[in-house]
N, C-alpha and C positions, 0 to 999 in steps of 0.2 A: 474446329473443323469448318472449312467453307460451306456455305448451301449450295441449291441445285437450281440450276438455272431454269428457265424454261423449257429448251430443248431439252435438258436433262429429264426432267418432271417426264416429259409428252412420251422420251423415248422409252424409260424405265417403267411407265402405265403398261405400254405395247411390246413390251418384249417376252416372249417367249420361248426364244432360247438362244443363248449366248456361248460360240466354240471359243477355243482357245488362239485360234489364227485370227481374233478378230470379226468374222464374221458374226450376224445376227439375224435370227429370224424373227420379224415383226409381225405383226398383228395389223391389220389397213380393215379400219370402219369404213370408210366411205369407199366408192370405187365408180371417179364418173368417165363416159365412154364418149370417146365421139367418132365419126364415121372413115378418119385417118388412118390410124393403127391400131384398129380392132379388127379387120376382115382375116389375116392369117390369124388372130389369136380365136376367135370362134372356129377358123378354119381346124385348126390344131384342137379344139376342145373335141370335135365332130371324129377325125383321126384315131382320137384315141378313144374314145366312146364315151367324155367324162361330161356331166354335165356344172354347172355355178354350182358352187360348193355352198352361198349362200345368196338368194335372191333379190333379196331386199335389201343389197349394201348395194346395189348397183343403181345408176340414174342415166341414160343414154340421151344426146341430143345432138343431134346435126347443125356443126355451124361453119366447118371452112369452106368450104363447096357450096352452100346454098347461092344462088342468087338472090342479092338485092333490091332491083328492081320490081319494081309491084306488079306489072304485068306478067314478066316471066315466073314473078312467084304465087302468082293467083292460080296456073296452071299445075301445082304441086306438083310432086318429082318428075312426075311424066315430061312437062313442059320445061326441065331444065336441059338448058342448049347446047351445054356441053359433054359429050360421050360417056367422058370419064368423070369428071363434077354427079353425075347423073347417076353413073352406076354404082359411086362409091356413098352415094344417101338410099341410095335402093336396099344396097347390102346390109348399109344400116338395121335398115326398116327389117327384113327379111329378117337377119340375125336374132334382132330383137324379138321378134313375133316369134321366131322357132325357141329359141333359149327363156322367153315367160319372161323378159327385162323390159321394166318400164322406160318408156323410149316420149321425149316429148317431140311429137314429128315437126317438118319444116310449116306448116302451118296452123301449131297448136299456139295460142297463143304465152302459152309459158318457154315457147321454143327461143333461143338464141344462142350467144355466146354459152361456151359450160362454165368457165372463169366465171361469168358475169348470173349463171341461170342458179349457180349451187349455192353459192351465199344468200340468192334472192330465196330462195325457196324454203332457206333451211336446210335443205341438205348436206351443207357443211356446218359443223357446228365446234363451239370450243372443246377442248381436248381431245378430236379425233385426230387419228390419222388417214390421210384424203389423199389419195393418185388416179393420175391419169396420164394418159400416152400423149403428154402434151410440157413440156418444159413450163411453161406459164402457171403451172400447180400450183406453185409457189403464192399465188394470190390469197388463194385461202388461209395463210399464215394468218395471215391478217386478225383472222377473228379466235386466234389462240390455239393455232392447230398445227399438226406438224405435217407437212403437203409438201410434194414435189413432184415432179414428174418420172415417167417410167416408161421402157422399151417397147415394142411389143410383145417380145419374149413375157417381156413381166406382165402383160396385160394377159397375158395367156395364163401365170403362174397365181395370178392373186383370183381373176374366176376361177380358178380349176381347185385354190388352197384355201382362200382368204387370206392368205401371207406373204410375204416376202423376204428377200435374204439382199440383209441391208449391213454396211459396217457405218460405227457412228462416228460423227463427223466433230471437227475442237468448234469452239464457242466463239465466236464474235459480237459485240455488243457494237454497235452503230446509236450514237445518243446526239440528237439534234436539241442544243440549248437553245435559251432565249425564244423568241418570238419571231414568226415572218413577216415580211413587207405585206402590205395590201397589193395583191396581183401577183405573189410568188404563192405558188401553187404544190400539191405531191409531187408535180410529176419535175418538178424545178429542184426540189429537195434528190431524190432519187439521183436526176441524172448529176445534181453537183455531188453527189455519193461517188457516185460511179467514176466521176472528172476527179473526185481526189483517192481513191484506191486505185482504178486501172479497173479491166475486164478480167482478172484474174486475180484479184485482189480478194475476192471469199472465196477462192478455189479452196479446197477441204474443210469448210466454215458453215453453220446454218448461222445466219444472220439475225441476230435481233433486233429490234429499232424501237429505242427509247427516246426517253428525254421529254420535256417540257413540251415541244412541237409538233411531237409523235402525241402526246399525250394529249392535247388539244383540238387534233387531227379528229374530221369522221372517219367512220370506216370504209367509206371508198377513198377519203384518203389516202391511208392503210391499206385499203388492198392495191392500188396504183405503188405505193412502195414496196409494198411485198412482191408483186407483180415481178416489176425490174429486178429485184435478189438477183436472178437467174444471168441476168446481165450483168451485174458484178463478179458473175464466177461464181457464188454461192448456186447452193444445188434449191435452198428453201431462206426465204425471210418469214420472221412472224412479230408480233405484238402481244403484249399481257393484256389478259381479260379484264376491263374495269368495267365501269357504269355506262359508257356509250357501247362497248360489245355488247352486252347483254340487251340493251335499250333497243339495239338493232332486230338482235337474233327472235326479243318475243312475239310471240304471234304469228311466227310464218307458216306456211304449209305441214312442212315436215322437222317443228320446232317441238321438243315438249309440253305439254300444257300440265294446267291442275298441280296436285300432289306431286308429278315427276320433275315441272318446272322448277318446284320450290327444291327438291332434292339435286336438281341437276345447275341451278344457282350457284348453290351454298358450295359444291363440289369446282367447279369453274371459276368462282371468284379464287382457289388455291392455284390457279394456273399465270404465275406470276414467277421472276427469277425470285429466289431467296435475297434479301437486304449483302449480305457476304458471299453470294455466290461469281464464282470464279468465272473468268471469262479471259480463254486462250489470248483475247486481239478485244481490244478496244480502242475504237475509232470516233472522235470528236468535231462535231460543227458547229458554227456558232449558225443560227436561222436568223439573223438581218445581216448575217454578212451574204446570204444566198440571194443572187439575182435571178429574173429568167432565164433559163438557159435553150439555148441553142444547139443540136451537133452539126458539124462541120463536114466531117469526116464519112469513114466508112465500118468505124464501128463507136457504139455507144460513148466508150471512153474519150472519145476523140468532139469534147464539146467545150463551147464556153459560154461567158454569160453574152447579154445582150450589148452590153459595151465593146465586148469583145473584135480585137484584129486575128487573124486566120495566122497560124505561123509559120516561120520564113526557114525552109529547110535549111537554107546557108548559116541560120542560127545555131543549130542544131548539130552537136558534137559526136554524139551516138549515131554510128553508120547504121545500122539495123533502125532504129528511132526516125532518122532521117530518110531512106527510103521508105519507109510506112508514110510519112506524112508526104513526098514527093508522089506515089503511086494515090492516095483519097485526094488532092490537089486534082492532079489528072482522070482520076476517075470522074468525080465532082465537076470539072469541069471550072475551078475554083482558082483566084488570083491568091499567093503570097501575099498578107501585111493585107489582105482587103477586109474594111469593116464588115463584122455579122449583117449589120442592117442594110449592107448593098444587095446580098441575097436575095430574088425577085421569086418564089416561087412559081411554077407551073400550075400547078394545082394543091388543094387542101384537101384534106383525109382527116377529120374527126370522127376516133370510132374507136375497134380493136377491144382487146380483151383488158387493156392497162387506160381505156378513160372513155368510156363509152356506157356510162352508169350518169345518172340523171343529175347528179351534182355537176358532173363534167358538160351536158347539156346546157345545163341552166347558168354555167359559168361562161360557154362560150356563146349563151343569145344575150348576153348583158354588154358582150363587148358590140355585137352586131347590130344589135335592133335600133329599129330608125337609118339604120344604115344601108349600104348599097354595097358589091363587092365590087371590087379592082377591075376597071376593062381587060386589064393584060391576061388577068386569070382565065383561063381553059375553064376547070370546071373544081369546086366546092361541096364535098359530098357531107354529108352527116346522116351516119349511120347507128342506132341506136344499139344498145347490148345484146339486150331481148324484148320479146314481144310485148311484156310487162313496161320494161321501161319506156318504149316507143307510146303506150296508151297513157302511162303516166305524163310523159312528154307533151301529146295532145290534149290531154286534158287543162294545161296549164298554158294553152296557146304557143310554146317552144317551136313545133314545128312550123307554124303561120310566123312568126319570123323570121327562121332559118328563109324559108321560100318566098319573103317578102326582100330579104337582102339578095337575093339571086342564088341561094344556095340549093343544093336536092336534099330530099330529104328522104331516106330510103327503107325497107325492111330491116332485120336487125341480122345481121351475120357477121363472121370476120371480116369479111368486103377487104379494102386497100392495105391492109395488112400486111398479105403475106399474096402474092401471084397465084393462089389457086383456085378463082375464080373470075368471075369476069369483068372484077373491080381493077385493072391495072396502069402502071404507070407506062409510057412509051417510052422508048428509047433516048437518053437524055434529057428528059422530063424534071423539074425539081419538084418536092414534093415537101410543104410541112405537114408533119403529120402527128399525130397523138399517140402514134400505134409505139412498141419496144424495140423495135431491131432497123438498123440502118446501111445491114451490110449490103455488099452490090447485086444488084438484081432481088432486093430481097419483095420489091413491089413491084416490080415483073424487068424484061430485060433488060440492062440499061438506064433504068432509073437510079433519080438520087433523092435519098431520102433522108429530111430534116427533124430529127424528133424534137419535139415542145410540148407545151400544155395546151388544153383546148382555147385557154384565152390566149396567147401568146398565138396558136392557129388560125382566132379567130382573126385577132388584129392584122395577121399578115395578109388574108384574103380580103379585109377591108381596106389595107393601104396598100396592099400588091409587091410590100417586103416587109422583110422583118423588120419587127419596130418593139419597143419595150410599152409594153401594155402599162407595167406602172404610171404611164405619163397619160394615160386615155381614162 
């Protein structure tokens, strides 16, 4: 008989009842909230008169709406300038105060990204099951856990149950061999994932990611690939627990200690696929054939490395195939056959929930420092995950670099991400950025956005295009 994979393990802990059509009801340990799609699902708890079924699986923290800036954010929620940004961290706050949910407000300092606040904290821990009203769940894979994202509806079903009704998903094993370059990075590995599956490529799949390069990997490595899962079509990516998860996990906040530690160890180092466990799809890379990579396009899959020329529709035999790359051309604003590196960005965005953790910091002031940014560049933000990570950042002088090259250096929120707040890109704008999604308007209207690594980000706002960091 085969063994049981990881996902197997995680799903078969938390299941609690299983019909015959398939469906299943799970078991969700952790449950983190953010000020998005939680207003109807409190809404609905109140409706029907129920209250959290359990209190202390929950962890709340405002991050896509906050403002940035240090002055609009000195004035806490009151002093946030936009109507609706304003009332949906109010709601927050509110909710949480009436419903007894610990809430880290916008200027607590454990406040930031939820991606980026739950692993810092502890609050995600191996063999949970972890959701949130946010696709990006998927990061918590990372430290051996089975995470993804959920509706509001669901956000409404797991306060009111502690459960969910989930159908389980076939196996994919993603195994990155061999060794990476010096300057290929997670977020290089991920998207050359993504550039050889497609954006639908783990659709009905939870993703695992092994292999030597995985295994060598920190865990914000790890979670910057698990992050993207969601971009390849997978609903969740994760990783097996070894000696750098646990390495991670001891000592945090809401970590076990003592006597629990040592039982909850011994219990998590089991959270690994079995030697012969089966796996629907398995997908191989070699890691020195991975260069930096670049997108092009107007979704994820649509990227190449740094060497790379942009492709020539008239190439392209597949009619559907070929109007997708004819309409990102013209959206982009982009030439057929032109080299990656003519590419001039607009502006830089180092930040978001997939590399805005202090490894990605420290990697993009190594390309910067001593240095100046691009005249042509508009403006170079660097936003940190959370409030933790932005003091750890100062303490190691990070940000007095970022703001010695001419860059900002900001509070910690989603910021340039995603257009809901008052981090955004103009109309026709190019943008490299570190954040996960490149669709149109996804950084506000009209923008075009370049996903890379924070050093591959860094480099382009010091030479004013993209350039292959391996060579600096």
């Amino acid at each position: 008989m085969s063994g049981q994979t990881l996902y197997d393990k995680l799903w078969q802990s938390h299941l609690v009842r299983q019909r015959d059509d398939g469906s299943a009801l799970i078991y969700i340990d952790r449950h983190l909230i953010h000020e998005v799609t939680s207003p109807q699902a409190f809404e609905g708890l109140r409706m029907a008169g129920r209250k959290p079924w359990r209190l202390d699986a929950n962890l709340a923290v405002p991050d896509h709406n906050v403002p940035t800036e240090r002055v609009e954010r000195s004035g806490g929620v009151a002093a946030i300038a936009d109507p609706v940004s304003r009332l949906q961290v109010q709601t927050l706050d509110d909710n949480c105060r009436d419903f007894d949910i610990v809430e880290f407000e916008i200027n607590d300092v454990r406040q930031g990204i939820v991606h980026v606040v739950g692993p810092e904290q502890g609050a995600t821990l191996p063999g949970m099951t972890v959701v949130c009203g946010d696709s990006h769940t998927s990061t918590h894979g990372a430290l051996g856990a089975l995470a993804h994202g959920i509706g509001t509806s669901e956000v409404e079903h797991v306060l009111a149950t502690q459960c969910l009704i989930q159908q389980k998903m076939k196996n994919m094993l993603v195994r990155i061999d061999g060794r990476l370059q010096p300057g290929v990075l997670a977020k290089d590995v991920v998207l050359a994932v993504i550039g050889e599956i497609g954006t639908a490529g783990g659709s009905g799949y939870a993703i695992e990611f092994g292999g030597e390069v995985v295994r060598n990997m920190s865990m914000e490595g790890r979670m910057t690939m698990c992050n993207m899962s969601i971009e390849a079509g997978a609903r969740m990516g994760m990783v097996a627990v070894d000696d750098t998860t646990l390495e991670y996990v001891k000592g945090r906040p809401y970590a076990p200690r003592g006597a629990m530690w040592e039982r909850a160890e011994q219990a998590w180092r089991e959270l690994r696929s079995d030697d012969h466990a089966h796996f629907d799809r398995v997908v191989v890379l070699r890691g020195e054939d991975i260069k930096p990579q670049v997108t092009w396009g107007t979704s994820p899959e649509m990227v190449l490395p740094i060497d790379g020329c942009l492709p020539d529709p008239a190439n392209i035999e597949n009619a559907t195939e070929r109007a997708a790359v004819e309409r990102a051309l013209h959206y982009m604003g982009l030439q057929a056959g032109m080299p990656i590196t003519a590419i001039r960005p607009d502006r830089v965005f180092i930040g978001s929930c997939t590399n805005s953790r202090i490894e990605d910091l420290r990697a993009a002031a190594a390309v910067v420092r001593g240095k100046r940014v691009a005249a042509s560049l508009k403006q170079a933000l660097v936003v940190p995950g959370s409030g933790q990570v932005k003091k750890q950042a100062e303490a190691e002088g990070l940000d007095k670099v970022f703001i010695e090259a001419g860059m900002e250096w900001r509070e910690p929120g989603c910021s340039m991400c995603l257009a809901m707040n008052a981090d955004k890109l103009g109309q026709g704008e190019h943008c490299a950025s570190t954040s996960n999604r490149n669709f149109e308007g996804r950084q506000g209207f009209g923008g075009r956005t370049h996903l890379v690594s924070p050093a591959m980000a860094a480099a382009a706002a010091i030479a004013g295009h993209f350039v292959d960091v391996r060579d600096w």
